[in-house]
C-alpha positions in Angstrom: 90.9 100.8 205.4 91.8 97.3 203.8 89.0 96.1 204.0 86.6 99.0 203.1 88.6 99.4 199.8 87.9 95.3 199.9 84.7 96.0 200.1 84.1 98.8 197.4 86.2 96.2 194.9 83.6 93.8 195.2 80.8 95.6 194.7 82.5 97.2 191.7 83.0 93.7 190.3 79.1 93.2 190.9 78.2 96.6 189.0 80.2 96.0 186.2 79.3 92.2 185.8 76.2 92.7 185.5 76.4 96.0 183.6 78.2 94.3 181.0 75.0 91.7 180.7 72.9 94.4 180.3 74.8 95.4 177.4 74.9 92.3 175.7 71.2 91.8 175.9 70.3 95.2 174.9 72.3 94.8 172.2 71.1 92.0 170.6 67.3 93.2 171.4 68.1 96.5 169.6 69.5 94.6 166.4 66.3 92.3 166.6 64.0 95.3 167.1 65.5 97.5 164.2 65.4 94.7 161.7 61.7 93.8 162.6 60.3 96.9 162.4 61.9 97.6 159.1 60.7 94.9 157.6 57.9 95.1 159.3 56.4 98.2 159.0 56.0 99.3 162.2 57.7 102.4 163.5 56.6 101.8 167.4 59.0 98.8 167.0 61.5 100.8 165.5 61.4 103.4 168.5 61.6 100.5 171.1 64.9 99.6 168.7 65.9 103.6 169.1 65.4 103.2 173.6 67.2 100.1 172.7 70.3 101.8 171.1 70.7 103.9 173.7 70.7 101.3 176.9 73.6 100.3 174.4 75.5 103.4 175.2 74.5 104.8 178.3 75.3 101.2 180.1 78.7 101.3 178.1 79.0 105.1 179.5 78.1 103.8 183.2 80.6 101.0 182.7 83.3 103.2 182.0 82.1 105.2 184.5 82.4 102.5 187.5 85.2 101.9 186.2 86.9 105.3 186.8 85.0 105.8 190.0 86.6 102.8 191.7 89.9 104.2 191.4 91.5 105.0 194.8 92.0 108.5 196.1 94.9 110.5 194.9 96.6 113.8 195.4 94.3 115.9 193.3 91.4 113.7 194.4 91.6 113.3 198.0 88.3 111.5 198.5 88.4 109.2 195.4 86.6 109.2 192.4 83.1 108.3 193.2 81.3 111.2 192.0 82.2 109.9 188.7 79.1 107.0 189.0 76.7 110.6 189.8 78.1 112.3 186.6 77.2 109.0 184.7 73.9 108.9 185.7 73.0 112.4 184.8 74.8 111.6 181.6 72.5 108.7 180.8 69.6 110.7 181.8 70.7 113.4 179.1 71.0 110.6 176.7 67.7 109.4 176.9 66.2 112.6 176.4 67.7 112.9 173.5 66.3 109.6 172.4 62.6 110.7 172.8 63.3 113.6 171.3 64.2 111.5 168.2 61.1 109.3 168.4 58.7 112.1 169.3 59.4 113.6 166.1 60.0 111.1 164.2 56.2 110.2 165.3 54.3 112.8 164.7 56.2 113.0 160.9 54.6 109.3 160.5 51.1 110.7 161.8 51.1 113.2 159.1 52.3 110.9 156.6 50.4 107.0 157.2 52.4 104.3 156.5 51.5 100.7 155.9 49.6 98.3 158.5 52.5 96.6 160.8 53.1 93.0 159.9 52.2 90.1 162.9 55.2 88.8 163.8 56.3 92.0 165.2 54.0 91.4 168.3 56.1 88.1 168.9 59.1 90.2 168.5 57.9 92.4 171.2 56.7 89.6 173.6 59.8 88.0 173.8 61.5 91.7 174.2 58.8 92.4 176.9 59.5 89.4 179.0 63.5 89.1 178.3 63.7 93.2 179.6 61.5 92.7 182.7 63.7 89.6 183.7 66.7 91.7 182.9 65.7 95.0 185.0 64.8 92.8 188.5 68.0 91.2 187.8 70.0 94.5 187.4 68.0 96.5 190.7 68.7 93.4 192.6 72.7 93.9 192.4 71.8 98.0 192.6 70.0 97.4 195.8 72.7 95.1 197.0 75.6 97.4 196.7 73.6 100.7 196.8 74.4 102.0 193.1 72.2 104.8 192.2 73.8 104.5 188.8 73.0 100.4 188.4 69.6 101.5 189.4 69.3 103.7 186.7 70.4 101.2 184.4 68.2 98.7 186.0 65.2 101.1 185.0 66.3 102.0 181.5 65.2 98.3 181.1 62.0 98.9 182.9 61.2 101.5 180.3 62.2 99.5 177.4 59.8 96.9 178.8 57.5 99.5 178.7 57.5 100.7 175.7 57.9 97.6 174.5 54.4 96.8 175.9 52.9 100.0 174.5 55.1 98.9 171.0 52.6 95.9 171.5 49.4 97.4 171.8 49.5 99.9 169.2 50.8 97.6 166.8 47.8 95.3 167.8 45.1 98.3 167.4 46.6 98.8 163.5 46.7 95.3 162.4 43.1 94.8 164.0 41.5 97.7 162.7 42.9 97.4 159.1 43.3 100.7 157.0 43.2 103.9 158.9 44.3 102.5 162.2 48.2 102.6 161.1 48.7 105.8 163.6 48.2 103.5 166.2 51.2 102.4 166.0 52.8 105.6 166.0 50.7 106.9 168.9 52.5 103.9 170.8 55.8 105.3 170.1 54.7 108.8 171.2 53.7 106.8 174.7 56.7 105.3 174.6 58.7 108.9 174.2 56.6 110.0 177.3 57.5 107.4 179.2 61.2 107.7 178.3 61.1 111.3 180.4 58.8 110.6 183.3 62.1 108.0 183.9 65.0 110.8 183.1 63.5 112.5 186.3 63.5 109.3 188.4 67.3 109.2 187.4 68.9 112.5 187.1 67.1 113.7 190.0 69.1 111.5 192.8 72.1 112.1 191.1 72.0 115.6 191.2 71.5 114.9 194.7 74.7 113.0 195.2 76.6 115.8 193.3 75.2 118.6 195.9 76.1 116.2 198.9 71.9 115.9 199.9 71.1 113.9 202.8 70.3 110.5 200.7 70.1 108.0 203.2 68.2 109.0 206.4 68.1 105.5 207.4 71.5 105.1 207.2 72.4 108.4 208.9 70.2 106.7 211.6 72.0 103.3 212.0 75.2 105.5 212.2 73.7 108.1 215.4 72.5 104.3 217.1 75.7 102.8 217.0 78.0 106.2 217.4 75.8 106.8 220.8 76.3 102.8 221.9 80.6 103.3 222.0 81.8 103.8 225.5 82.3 107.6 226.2 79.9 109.4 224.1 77.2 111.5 226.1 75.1 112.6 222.8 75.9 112.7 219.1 75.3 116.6 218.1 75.4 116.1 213.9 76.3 113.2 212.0 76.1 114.5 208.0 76.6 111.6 205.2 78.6 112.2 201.8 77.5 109.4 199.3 80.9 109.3 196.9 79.7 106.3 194.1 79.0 103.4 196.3 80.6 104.1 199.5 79.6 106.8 202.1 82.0 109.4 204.1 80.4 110.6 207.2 81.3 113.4 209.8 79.9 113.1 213.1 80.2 115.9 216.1 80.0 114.0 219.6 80.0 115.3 223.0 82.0 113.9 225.8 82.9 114.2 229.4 84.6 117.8 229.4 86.9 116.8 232.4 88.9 114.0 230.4 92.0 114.2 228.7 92.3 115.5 225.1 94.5 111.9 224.6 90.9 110.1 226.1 88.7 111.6 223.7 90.4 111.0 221.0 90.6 107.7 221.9 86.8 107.2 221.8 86.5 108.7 218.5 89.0 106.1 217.4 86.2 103.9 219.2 83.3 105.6 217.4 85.5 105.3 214.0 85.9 101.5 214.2 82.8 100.5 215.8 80.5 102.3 212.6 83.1 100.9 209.9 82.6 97.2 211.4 79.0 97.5 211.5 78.4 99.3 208.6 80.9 98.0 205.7 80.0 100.8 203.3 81.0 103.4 205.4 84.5 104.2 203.9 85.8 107.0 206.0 84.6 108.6 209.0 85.9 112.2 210.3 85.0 113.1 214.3 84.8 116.3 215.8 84.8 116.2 219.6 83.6 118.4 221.7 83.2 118.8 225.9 79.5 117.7 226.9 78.1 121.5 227.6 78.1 123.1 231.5 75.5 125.6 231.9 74.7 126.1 228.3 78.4 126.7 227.2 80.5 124.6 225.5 84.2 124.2 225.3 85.4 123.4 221.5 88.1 120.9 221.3 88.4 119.5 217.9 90.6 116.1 217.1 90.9 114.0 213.6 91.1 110.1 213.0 94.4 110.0 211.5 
């Protein structure tokens, strides 16, 4: 147990490190964004400072939230806190929604009513934004693939998106200063991409953690690894069920396994001790495993015997 809670530590210290750059950097993009679209005329670059806003507070949300979800297991919360890092997820996802919201209307207000052509150096603004977010997502889904964080990988793709519309930011302004007078809606057409784009990604993100919550079967590769190496332990005839429970970045599994029906009650417990250690030592994310035990069956009939790890 040591060293699984050793284990979930340090990829909490990952998710939070680099969470915390994430904030930073979206920070001062969003401050850089706002200012030159102000001054520059250009609402698309004021959106992109609007997606920007909220990275801001939905990686401050997760951060709080991988915070709380590390906290061990307790009385009233017997299997730990991990949900937590599910609940932020769906939080962020309702966060951004709310963001396009903002700039879809706020577009289609600026259709109706032109503004002025965007200045130049707001495409500069947005390539340095474009290629400082794109470096900044691989960075974050590299440490969300590493520890398995469905809620640093939705982080990692909020700066996808701002990439994105960033890009789109780009191209619209590019079409208005081009095309002179009566091409200034490109620029808000951009931002209505951009708004688009925002909820194609909410799905992408709410949708697993919604999963998570309900206890879906999220890893069948995983659930895989864990039947291989369950049916390799000394003692086990056939693995009947083996069901994951992803709670924030560890797993809890329950596994039913038959064994020889003549043994002793003492001997099969013993080889689900087996099973229990030999999954944890290959698979270090596997925090706690439960095994149900049961007699191999004789002519079609089993007879139930049920022990616990303690």
């Amino acid at each position: 147990m040591a060293k699984r809670d050793h284990q979930g530590k340090i990829k909490n210290k990952k998710a939070l490190k680099t969470t915390l750059i994430g904030i930073i950097i979206s920070a001062a993009l969003a401050i850089i964004k706002a200012l030159g679209g102000i001054l520059g005329n250009s609402y698309a670059l004021i959106a992109d400072a609007i997606e920007s806003t909220t990275d801001v507070f939905t990686s401050a949300m997760m951060w709080v939230g991988l915070k709380w979800s590390s906290k061990p297991p307790d009385e009233n919360h017997p299997y730990g806190h991990g949900k937590a890092e599910a609940l932020i997820s769906v939080g962020i996802g309702i966060a951004l929604t709310f963001a396009a919201y903002l700039i879809v209307k706020d577009s289609i207000y600026h259709i109706i009513e032109p503004h002025k052509t965007p200045a130049p150096y707001t495409l500069v603004i947005l390539v340095v934004v474009i290629v400082t977010k794109e470096l900044l997502y691989r960075f974050v889904l590299k440490t969300g693939d590493e520890i398995e964080s469905g809620a640093v990988k939705a982080d990692a793709f909020h700066h996808r998106s701002d990439a994105i519309t960033s890009a789109a930011a780009f191209i619209g302004i590019s079409i208005a200063i081009i095309g002179g007078k009566g091409y200034e809606k490109a620029d808000d057409y951009a931002a209505l991409f951009a708004a688009i784009f925002i909820l194609i990604n909410v799905y992408h993100i709410i949708r697993p953690a919604i999963g998570e919550l309900l206890d879906e079967s999220m890893n069948p590769e995983l659930n895989k690894q864990i039947i291989d190496i369950t049916e390799g332990v000394q003692g086990v005839i056939k693995v009947e069920k083996c069901n994951l429970r992803k709670m924030g970045l560890m797993y809890h599994v329950d596994l039913h396994i038959w064994v020889n029906c003549h043994i002793s009650v003492r001997d099969g417990h013993q080889i689900a001790h087996n099973v229990k250690d030999a999954v944890q030592h290959d698979l270090p994310q596997v925090l706690e495993a439960m095994i149900h035990v049961e007699p191999a069956k004789e002519n079609g009939h089993p007879i139930t015997i049920t022990t616990q790890n303690n």
